[in-house]
N, C-alpha and C positions, 0 to 999 in steps of 0.2 A: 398834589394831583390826586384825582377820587380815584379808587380803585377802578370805578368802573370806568373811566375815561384810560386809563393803562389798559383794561383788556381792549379798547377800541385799537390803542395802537399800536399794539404789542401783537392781535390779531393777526395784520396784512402780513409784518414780517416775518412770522412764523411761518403765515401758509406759502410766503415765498421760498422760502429755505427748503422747505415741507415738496417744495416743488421741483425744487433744485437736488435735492438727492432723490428723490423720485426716478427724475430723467436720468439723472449720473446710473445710477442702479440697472434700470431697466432698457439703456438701451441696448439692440442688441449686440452683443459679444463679435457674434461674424460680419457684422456691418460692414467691418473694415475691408472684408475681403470678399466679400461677396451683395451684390446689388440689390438693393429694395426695391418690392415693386414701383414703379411712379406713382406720387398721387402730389396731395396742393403742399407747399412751402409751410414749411414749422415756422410759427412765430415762438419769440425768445419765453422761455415758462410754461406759457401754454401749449405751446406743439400746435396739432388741430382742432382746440376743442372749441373754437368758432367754427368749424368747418363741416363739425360734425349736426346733420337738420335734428330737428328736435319734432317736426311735422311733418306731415306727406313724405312717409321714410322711402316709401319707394319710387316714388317721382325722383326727388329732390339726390336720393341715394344714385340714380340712375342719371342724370345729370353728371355727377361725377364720374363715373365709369363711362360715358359718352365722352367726356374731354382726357379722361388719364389711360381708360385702358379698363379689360373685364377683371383686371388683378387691381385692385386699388390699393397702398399702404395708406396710413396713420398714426399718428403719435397722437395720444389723446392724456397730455398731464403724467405722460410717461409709459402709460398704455397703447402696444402695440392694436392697430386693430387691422383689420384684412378684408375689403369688399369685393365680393364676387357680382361679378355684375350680369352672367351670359350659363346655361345652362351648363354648357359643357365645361368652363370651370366649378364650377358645383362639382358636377357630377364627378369630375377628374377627382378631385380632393376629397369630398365629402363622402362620397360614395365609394369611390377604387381605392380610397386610402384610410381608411373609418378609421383603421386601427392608430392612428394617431388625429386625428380630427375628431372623437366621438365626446371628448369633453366636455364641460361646460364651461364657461368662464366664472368664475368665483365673484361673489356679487355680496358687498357688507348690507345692502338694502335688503335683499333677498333673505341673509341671516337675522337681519334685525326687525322684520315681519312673522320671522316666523317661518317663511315658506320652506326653506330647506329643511325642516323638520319632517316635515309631510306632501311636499311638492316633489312629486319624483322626477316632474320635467326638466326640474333644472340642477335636480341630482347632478357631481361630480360621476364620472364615469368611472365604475370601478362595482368590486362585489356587491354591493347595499344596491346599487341600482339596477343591478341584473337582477336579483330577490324579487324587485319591485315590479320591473319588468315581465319576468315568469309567471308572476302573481298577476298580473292587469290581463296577459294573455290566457291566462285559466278563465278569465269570465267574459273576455270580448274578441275570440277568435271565430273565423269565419262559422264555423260549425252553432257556436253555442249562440252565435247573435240571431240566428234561426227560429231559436224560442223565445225572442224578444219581439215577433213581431206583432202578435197578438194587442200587447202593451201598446205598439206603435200606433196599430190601427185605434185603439180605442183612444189615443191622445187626439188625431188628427181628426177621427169625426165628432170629438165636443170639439175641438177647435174651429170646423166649419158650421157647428152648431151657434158657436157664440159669436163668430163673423155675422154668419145669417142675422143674428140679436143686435149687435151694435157694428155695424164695420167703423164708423167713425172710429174704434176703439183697434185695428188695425196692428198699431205695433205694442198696444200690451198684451193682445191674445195671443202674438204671437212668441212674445219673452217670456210668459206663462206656458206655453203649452210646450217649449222647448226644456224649461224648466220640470215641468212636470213629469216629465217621459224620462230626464234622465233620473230624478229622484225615484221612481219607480222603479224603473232597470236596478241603479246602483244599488239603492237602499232600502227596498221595496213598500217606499211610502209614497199616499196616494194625496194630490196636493187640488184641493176642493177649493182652491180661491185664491184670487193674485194678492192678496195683503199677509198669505199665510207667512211663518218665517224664515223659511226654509226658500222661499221665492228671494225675499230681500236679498239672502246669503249669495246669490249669483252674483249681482248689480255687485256688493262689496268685494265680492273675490277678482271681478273685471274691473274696475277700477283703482284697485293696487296694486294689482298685478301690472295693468298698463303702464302707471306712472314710473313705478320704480324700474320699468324694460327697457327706457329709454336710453342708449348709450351716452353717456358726459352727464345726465340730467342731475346728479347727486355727484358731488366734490367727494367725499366721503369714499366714494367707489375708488380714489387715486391716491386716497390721503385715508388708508385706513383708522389711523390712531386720532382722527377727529372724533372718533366714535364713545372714547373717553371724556372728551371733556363736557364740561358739566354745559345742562341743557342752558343756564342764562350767557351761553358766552356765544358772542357773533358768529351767523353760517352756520347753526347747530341745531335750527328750526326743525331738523329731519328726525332728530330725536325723537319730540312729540308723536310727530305724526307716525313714526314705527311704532312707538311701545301703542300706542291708541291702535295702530292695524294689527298689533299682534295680538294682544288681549280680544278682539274682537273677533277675528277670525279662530284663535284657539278654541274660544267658548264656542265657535260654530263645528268647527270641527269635532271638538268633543262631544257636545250637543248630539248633531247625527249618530257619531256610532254608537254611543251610550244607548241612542233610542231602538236601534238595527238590532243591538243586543239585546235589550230587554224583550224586545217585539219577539227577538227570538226565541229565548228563555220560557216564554209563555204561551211558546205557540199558536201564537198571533201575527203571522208575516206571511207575505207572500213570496214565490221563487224570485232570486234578486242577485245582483253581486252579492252581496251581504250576507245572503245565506249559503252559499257557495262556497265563498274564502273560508265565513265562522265555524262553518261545521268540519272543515278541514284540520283544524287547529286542537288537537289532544287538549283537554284541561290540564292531563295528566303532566302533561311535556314541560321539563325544563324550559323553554326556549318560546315557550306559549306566550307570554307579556312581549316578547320583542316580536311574535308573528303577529298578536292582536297589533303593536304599531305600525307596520307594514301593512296591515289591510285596512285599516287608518285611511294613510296615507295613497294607498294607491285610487281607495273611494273618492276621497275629496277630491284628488286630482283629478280623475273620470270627470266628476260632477262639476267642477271646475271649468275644465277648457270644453267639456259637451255642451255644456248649455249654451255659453255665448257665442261659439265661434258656429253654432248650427244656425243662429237665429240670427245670426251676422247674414250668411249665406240668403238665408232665406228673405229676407228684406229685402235683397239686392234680385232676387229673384222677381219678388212684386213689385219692385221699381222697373227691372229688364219690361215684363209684360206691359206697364203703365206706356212704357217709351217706346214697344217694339210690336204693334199690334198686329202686324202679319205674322209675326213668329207664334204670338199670342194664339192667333186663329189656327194656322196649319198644327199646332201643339194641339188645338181641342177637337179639330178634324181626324187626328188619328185616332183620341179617345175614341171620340164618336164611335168612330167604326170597331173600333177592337172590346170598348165597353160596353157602350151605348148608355142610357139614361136610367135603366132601371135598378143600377146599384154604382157603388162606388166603386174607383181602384182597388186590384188586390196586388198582391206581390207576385201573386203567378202571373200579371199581364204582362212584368217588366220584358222578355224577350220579345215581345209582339208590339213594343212600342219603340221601333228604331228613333222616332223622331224626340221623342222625351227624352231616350239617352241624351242626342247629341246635343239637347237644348242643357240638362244637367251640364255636362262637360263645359257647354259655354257662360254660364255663370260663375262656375267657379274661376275660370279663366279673367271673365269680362272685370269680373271683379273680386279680385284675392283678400280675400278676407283675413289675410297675413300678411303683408305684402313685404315682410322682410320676416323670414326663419327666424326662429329660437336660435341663437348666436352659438357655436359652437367656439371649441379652443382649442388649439395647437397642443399637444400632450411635450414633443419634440421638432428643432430644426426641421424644415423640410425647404427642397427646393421644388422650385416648379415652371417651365419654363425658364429657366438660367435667373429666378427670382429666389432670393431668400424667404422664405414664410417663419417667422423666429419663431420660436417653442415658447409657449403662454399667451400667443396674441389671441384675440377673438376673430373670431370669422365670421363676417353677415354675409349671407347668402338676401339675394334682389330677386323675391319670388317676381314683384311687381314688372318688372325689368323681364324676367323672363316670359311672362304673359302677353309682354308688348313688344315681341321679336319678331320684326314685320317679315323676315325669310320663312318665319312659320306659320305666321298667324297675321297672310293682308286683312291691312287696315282694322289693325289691332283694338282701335276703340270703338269700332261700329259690334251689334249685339252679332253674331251669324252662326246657327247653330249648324247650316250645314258645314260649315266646317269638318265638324266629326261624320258625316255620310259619303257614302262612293256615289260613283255616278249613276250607281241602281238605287239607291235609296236607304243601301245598308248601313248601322250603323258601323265607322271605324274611326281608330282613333291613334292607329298606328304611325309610331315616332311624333306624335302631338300631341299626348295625352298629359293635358292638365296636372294628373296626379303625378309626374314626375317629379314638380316642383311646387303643391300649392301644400304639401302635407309633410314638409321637409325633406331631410338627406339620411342614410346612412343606416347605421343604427340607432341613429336616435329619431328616426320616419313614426309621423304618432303610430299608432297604435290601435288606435281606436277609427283609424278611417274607414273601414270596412260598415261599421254602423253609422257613421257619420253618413258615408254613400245610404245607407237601407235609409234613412231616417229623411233625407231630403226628397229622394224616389218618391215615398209613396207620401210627403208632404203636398208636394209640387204637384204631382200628379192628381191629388184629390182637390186639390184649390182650382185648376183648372179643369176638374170636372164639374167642379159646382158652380165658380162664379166667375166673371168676366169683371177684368181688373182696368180700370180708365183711368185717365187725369181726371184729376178736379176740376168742377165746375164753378162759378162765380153766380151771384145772386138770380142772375140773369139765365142760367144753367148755359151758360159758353164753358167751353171749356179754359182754365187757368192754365200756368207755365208749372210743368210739374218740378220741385224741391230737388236739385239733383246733389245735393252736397253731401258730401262722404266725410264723417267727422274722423280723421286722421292722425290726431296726438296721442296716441296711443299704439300698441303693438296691431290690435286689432281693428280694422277699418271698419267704420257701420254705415247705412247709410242713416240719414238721421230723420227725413221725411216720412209719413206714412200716410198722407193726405191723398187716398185716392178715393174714384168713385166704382164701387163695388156693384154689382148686380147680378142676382142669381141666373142663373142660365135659361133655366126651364120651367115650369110649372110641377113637372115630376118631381126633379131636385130638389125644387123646393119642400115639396108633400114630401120627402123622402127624409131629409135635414128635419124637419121638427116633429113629424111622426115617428121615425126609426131611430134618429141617431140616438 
């Protein structure tokens, strides 16, 4: 028999054994004497790991908490896991009890990309991530993102500049210009073209970060010591593709700050994270090589989840207007009057625009651009509700699920911004505000939402001062059935269409967009 016809079948039985102390190991200790939450029936080896979606994590994750209950259990290959299906479990656990939920769940995909090196997101909870922490809030707290708006505005009027030029080009101007504004902030590098390389580095940091977030999707995550065996042996395919994502995003990462550095050294850079952290950093100091890796690592990350998850947002925004054109209209009715046509939004209208607030709020709502949290973990035992929560399970929180809780939010999938307004017009958003659940839990709640919020504000607000956002037309100029598919295999939801029909507003606007901006 050929060697390699024995690893075929020498293979299954390993990973079944593999399986089998797995579950022996890890199931919980207090089981016996204390109740797991309900959720679907374990099959023998596997547990849940058919049970667990691989797509539409928050539909299909919400389904389940619909038939078992807001407390879901699972056994996933021996992994405990824990879905939260309803805010007020969130909030109970994640929130009232951080100090033991503020984990992360330990991920061999995540170590063998690379990420845990420089990824503070999914940092383990403990001193290295507070560092990190401290350090992200030194350059993106409410105060200092004050003097980023400058940047902001000048990203979003070449952005309505090069709308004005090609709108058919719709969702590259906008993963560009999302890209650019945070490479600026972070690193203070100014990005003149969507082919630059520093553009690419987004699309690769979102698309492996997706793949490997999915829970069950990599055997590896339950069967850690597959990680040794050599890449020609079956089910080991993931090898490749980590050491290729790590080498790749390394060189990106080191790439940027290398440049942040030298930019600064020569004094050649403009005000940025990057000159905020570096000049912080004594050459002198002992402990100066482990701080330059911390500001590494907290940049990358910034630049990381800013870029995509704003431009996620923001798409979903131009599809809302495409689908919702009264909302569309009473949103350019208020500019109107608070702006009018002969300049753009500033930052100082934001009070004077109740009606924008409340449409902002309902985007992020209509459509969660997360629709399942960053997974936290159990540190220790907890009970909750007369349920066991074992110490090491992972815990998903259903932002998706919470955004469709029709006691708070009737008829959860139609767009409706008043929602957030009183019966005078004001805006409020009390005890329904979106950001409870759309930006996580706890102490681990990003970070960065504060600029996230500035940076859609006066996005939104300038696209609908300038253009009026349609369906597509057909040759005939009828209008077509507008693309409404949300590509959802991944952490992050996008919409995927950008096929609309654009048209400047006004004639001023217009004069305004190619003579000014």
């Amino acid at each position: 028999m050929s060697f390699a016809l024995s690893a075929w079948l020498w293979g299954p039985a390993l990973l079944i054994l593999a399986v089998l102390l797995v579950n022996a190991i890890s199931f919980p200790q207090n089981a016996a004497r204390l109740r797991l939450p309900p959720g679907p029936k374990c099959l023998p080896l596997i547990g849940n790991a058919l049970d667990v979606p691989r797509d539409d994590l928050g539909r299909k994750w919400s389904a389940i908490s619909k038939k078992y209950g807001d407390v879901v259990y699972l056994n996933v290959l021996g992994q405990p896991i824990v879905a939260l299906g309803s805010l007020k479990a969130a909030t109970d656990l994640l929130d009232k009890r951080s100090a033991n939920y503020s984990d992360r769940p330990t991920s061999i995909m995540a170590e063998l990309v690379g990420y845990t090196d420089w990824l503070f997101v999914l940092m383990g909870y403990g001193p290295e991530w507070r560092h990190h922490r401290r350090m992200f809030h030194q350059v993106m707290n409410i105060d200092i993102i004050k003097g980023y708006q400058a940047t902001q505005i000048n990203v979003v009027r070449n952005l309505l500049r090069h709308i004005r030029q090609a709108p058919q080009g719709l969702g590259q101007h906008l993963e560009f210009a999302f890209a650019a504004i945070v490479m600026r902030v972070i690193y203070g590098v100014e990005l003149t073209e969507a082919s630059d390389k520093y553009f690419k580095m987004v699309k690769l940091l979102s698309d492996v970060g997706e793949d490997i977030a999915v829970p069950g999707r990599y055997l590896v995550e339950a069967i850690p010591w597959l990680r040794f065996l050599p890449s020609w042996f079956p089910g080991v395919k993931f090898k490749k593709f980590a050491a290729d994502a790590n080498r790749d995003m390394g060189a990106m990462v080191e790439d940027l700050f290398a440049n942040a550095r030298i930019a600064m050294n020569s004094g050649d850079t403009k005000d940025s994270a990057a000159t905020r952290l570096l000049a912080d950093i004594p050459s002198d100091d002992t402990q100066a090589e482990e701080m330059y890796q911390r500001c590494k690592g907290v940049m990358a990350t910034t630049y990381a989840a800013g870029a995509d998850t704003t431009n996620a947002a923001m798409r979903a925004f131009c599809l809302a207007m495409a689908l919702y054109p009264d909302a569309q209209s009473k949103a350019q009715a208020e500019i109107d009057a608070v702006v009018g046509t002969g300049r753009p939004p500033e930052f100082c209208d934001r009070p004077s625009l109740p009606y924008i607030n409340a449409l902002l709020k309902e985007v992020l709502r209509w459509h969660i651009v997360t629709p399942i949290a960053v997974p936290h973990r159990t540190v220790a035992d907890d009970i909750y509700d007369g349920y066991l929560i074992p110490g090491g399970a992972t815990v998903i929180a259903n932002s998706w699920a919470m955004s469709r809780d029709p006691t708070v939010f009737p008829d959860p999938d139609e767009f409706k911004p008043e929602r957030f307004l009183d019966e005078n017009g004001r805006f409020d958003c009390e005890g329904k505000d979106p950001a409870d659940f759309v930006f996580g839990f706890g102490r681990r709640i990003c970070p960065g939402r504060e600029f996230a919020d500035t940076t859609l504000f006066i996005f939104c607000a300038s696209v609908l001062w300038a253009f009026n956002i349609k369906p597509p037309v057909d040759e005939r100029g009828l209008p077509r059935e507008i693309n409404r598919k949300i590509n959802t295999h991944g952490v992050v939801a996008h919409v995927e269409g950008s096929d609309y029909t654009i048209e400047v507003r006004s004639p001023n606007v217009d004069r305004l967009i190619l003579e000014t901006f």
